[in-house]
C-alpha positions as CSV (number, residue, x, y, z in Angstrom):
1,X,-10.2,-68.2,68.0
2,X,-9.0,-70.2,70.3
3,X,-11.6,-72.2,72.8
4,X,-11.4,-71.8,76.4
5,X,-10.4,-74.7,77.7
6,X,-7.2,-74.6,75.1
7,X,-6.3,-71.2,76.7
8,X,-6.7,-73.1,80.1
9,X,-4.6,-75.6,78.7
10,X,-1.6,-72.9,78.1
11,X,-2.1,-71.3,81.2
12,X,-1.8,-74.5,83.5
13,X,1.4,-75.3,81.3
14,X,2.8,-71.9,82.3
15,X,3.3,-73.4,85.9
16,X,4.6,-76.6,85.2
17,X,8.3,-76.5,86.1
18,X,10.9,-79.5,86.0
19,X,10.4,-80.2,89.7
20,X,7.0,-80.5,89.3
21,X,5.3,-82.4,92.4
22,X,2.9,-85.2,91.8
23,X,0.0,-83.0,92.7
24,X,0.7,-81.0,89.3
25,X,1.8,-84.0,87.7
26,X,-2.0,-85.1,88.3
27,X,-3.3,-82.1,87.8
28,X,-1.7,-81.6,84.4
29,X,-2.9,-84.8,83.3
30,X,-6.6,-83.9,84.8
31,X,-6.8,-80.7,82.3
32,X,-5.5,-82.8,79.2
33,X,-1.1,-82.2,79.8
34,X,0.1,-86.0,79.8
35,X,3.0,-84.5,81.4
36,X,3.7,-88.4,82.8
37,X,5.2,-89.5,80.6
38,X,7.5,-87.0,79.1
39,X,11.1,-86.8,80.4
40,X,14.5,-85.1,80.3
41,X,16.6,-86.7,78.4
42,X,20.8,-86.2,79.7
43,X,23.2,-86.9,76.1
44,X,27.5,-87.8,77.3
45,X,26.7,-85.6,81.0
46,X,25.8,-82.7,79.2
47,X,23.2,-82.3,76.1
48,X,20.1,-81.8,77.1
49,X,17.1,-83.3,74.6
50,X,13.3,-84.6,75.6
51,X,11.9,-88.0,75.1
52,X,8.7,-89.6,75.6
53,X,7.7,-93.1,76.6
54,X,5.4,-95.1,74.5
55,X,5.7,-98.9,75.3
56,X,6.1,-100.6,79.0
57,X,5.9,-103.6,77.7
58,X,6.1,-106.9,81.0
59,X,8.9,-109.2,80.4
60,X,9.0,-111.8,82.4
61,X,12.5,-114.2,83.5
62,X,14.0,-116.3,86.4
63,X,16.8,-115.8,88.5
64,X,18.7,-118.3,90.5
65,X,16.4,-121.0,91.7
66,X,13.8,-120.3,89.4
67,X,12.1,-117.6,91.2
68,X,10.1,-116.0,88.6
69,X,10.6,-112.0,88.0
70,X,8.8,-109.5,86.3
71,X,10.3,-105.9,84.8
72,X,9.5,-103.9,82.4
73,X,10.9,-102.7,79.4
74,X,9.9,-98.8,78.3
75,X,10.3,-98.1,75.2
76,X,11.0,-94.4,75.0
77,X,11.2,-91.8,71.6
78,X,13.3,-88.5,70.7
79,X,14.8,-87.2,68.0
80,X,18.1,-89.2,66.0
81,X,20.6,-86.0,66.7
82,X,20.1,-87.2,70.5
83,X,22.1,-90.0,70.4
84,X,25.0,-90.4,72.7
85,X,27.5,-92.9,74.1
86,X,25.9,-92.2,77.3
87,X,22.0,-91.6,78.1
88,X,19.7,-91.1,80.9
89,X,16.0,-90.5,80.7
90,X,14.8,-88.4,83.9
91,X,11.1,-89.2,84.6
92,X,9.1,-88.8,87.4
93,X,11.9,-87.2,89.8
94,X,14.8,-90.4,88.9
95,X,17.0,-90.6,86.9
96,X,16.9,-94.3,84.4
97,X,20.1,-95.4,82.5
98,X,18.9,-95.9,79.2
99,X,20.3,-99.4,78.4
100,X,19.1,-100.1,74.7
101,X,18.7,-98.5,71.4
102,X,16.4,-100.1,69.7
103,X,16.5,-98.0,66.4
104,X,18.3,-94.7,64.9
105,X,17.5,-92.6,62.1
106,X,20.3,-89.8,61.4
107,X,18.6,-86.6,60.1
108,X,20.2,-86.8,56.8
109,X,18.7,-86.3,53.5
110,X,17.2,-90.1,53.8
111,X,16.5,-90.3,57.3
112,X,13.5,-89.2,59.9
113,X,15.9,-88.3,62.7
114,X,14.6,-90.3,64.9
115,X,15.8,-92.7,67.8
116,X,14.2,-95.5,69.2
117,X,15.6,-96.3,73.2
118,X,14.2,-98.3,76.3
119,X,14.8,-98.5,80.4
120,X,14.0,-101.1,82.4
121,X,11.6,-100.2,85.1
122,X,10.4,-102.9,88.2
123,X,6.7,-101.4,87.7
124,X,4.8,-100.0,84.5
125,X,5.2,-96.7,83.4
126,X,2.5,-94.0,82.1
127,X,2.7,-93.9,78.6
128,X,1.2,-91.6,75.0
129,X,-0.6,-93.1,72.5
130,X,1.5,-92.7,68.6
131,X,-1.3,-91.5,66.8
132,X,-0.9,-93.7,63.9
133,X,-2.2,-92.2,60.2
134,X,-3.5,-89.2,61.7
135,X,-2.3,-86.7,59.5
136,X,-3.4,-83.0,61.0
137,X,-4.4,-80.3,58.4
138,X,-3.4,-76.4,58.2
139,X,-4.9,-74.4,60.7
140,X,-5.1,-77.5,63.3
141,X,-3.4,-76.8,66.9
142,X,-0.9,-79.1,68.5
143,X,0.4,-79.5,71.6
144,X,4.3,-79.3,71.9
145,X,5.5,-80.6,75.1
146,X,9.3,-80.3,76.3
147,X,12.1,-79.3,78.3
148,X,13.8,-75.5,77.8
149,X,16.1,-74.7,80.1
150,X,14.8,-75.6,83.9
151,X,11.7,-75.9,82.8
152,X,9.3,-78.4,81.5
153,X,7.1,-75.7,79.1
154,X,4.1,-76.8,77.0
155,X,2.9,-74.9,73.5
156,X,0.1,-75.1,71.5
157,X,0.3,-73.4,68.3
158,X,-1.1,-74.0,64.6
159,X,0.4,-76.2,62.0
160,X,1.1,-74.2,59.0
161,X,1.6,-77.6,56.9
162,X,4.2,-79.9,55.1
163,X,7.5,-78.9,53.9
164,X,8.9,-80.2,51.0
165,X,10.1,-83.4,52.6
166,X,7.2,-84.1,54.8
167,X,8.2,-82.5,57.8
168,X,5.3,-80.9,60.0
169,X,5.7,-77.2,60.5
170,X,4.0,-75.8,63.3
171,X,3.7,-71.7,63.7
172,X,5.4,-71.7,67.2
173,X,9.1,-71.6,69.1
174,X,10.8,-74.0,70.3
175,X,14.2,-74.5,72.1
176,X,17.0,-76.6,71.0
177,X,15.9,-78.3,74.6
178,X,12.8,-79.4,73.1
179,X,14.2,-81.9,70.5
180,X,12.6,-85.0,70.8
181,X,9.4,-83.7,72.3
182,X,5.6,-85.2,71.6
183,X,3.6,-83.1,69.2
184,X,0.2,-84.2,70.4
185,X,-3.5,-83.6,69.8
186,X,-4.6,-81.0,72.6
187,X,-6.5,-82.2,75.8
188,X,-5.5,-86.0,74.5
189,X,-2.7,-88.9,74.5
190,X,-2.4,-89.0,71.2
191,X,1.6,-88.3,69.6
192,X,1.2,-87.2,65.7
193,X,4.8,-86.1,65.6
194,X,8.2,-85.3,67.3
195,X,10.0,-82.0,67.7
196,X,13.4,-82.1,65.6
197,X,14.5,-78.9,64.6
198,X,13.8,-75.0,65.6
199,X,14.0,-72.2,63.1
200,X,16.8,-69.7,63.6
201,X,16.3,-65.9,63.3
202,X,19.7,-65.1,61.2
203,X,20.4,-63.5,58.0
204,X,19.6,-66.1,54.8
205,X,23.2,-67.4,53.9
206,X,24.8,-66.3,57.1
207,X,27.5,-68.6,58.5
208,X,26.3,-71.4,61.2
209,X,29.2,-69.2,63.5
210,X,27.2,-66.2,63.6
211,X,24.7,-68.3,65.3
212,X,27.2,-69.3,67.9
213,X,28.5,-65.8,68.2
214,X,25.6,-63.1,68.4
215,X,23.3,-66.2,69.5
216,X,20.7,-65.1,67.4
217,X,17.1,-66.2,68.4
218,X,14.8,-69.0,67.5
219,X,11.6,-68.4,65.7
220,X,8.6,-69.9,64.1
221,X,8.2,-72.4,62.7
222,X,9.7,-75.2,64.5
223,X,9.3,-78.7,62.8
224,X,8.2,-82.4,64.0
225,X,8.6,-85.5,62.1
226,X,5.5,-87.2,61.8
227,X,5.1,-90.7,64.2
228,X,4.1,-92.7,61.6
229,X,8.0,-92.3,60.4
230,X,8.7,-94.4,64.4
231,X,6.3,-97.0,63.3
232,X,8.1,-97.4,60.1
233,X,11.6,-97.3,61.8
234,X,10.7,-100.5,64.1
235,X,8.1,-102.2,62.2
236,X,5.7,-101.2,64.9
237,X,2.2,-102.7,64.8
């Protein structure tokens, strides 16, 4: 069963809505929600996906007579099918061009489906910890963490294990807004894998239009590619 504080944990996230004021914002991270540094990301004006930020890393330049400046390049994770021509990351209330992709993984037979971006900011950034070799077992809950709709929603729900090509499966929903959302360790930092794909509640060999047409529901499990795969992607220490 349960503890206490992961019910708490639910509960808060049950309030957390995409306009969420920096009291909440504080709040949520108080009660173990790093909800700071999650954000929406916008695909071409219109697809909606969530990212994560996981590196503000200082760079430091001139401009014209060498006055020195300082900004900050945030390095920020979703999943592969979320690449556009055109990308925004909205955190904390603004909205961030995203001006780089570092690296891109199509969800293919081969690849993790993951992508690799970054913003620059004039400040640092909060940012999750990738919780490097930490392989959860059956039975352990994770924290699930993205966008659905208007609102920013939070799940925790068991993993049920590893498919056959090493994808997490986790015995919860998840929206097709969630993609490229931190699967975490509860009441911590800590990213073990990435939201990528949502199970869909239709008839085994059914056409991908009937999904379209009766917009058949989503249901457990939904699946996370595990961060080590990032690491591997960018040659990550």
């Amino acid at each position: 069963m349960p503890s206490l504080r992961l019910w708490a944990l639910v509960l808060l996230a049950a309030i957390v809505l995409t306009t969420t004021p920096s009291g909440e914002v504080a709040r949520a991270n108080a009660q173990g929600i790093p909800i700071d540094a999650v954000g929406r990301l916008i695909v071409d004006g219109n697809r909606l996906c969530t990212a994560f930020v996981v590196r503000s890393i200082e760079r430091r330049s001139t401009v014209p007579f060498g006055i020195p400046r300082v900004t900050y390049e945030n390095w920020i994770v979703s999943a592969g099918h979320c690449l556009g021509q055109h990308i925004v990351f909205q955190f904390g209330g603004t909205k961030f061009p995203v001006t780089r992709v570092i690296a891109f993984s199509a969800g293919d037979s081969v690849g993790y489906d993951i992508m690799v971006a970054s913003f620059p900011t004039p400040a640092p950034v909060p940012t999750l910890e990738p919780a490097f070799g930490v392989y959860p077992q059956a039975g352990d809950r994770l924290m699930l963490i993205g966008y659905g709709g208007k609102a920013l929603m939070v799940r925790v729900d068991p993993l049920v294990g590893y498919n056959a090509s090493g994808l997490m499966q986790i015995d919860g929903y998840a929206s097709s807004g969630n993609s490229g959302g931190p699967v975490l360790i509860p009441g911590t930092r800590r990213v073990v894998g990435i939201e990528i794909a949502t199970t869909v509640d239709r008839p085994t060999g059914a056409p991908s239009l009937l999904y379209l047409i009766a917009k058949c529901a989503v249901k457990p499990p939904y699946l996370a590619v595990h961060i080590d795969k990032f690491r591997w992607l960018v040659s990550a220490p």
